[in-house]
C-alpha positions as CSV (number, residue, x, y, z in Angstrom):
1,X,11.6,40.5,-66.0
2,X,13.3,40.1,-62.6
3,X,16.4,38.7,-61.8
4,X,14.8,35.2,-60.5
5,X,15.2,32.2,-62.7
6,X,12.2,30.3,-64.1
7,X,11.2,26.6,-63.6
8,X,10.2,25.0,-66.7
9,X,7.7,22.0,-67.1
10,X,9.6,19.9,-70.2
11,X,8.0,17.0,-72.3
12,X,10.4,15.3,-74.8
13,X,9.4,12.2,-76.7
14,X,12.3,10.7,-78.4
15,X,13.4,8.2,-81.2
16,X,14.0,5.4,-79.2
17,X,14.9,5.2,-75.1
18,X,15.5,8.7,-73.8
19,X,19.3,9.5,-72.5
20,X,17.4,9.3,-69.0
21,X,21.1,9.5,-67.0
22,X,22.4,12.5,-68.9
23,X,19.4,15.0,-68.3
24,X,18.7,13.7,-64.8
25,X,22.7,15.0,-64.2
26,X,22.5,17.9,-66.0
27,X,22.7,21.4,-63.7
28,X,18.9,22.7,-63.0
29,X,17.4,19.4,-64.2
30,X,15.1,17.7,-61.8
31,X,12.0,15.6,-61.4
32,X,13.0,13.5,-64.3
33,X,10.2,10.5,-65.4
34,X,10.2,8.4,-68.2
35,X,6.9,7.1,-69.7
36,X,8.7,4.7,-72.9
37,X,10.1,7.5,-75.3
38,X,8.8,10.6,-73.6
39,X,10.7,11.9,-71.1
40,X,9.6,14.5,-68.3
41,X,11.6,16.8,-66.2
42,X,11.5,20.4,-64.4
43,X,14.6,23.0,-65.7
44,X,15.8,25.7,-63.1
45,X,17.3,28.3,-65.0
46,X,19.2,27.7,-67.7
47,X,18.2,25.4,-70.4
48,X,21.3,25.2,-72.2
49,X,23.0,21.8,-69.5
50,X,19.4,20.5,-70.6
51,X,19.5,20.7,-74.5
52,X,23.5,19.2,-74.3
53,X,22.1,16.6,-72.4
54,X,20.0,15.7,-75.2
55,X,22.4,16.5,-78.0
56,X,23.1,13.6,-80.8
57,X,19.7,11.7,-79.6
58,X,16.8,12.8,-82.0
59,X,13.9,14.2,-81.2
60,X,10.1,14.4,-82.3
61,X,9.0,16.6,-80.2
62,X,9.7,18.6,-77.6
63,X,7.1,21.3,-75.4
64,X,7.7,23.5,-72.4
65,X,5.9,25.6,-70.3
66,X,6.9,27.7,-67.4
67,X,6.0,26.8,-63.9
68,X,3.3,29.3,-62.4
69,X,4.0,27.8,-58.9
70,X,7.4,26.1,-57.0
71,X,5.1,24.4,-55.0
72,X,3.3,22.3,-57.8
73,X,5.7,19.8,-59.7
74,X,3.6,17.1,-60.3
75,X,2.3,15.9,-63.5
């Protein structure tokens, strides 16, 4: 593994409306979109500012999967 960081595509539907403000703050998040309960975002490195953004809100499921290109960050 080298020392670059990954981008990770995140999809997290939720129990109720997604704590949109705290993960679009949280360091290395970005691209956040909310579709009702799911909420979708990119994470730059770390994931940790990303899973206390959503601490305390439940969640039903969650899926990532690492960016094979910077350039494409669309849905």
């Amino acid at each position: 593994m080298t020392g670059e960081f990954m981008i990770q595509r995140v999809e997290v539907r939720f129990v109720g409306h997604p704590p949109v403000t705290q993960v679009a703050r949280a360091s290395g998040v970005s691209a956040v979109e909310v579709d009702q309960e799911i909420l979708r975002c990119l994470v730059y490195g770390s994931f940790q500012p990303f899973l206390e953004a959503i601490r305390g809100h439940e969640v039903i499921s969650l899926t990532s999967s690492i960016e094979t290109s910077k350039e494409d960050k669309t849905w």
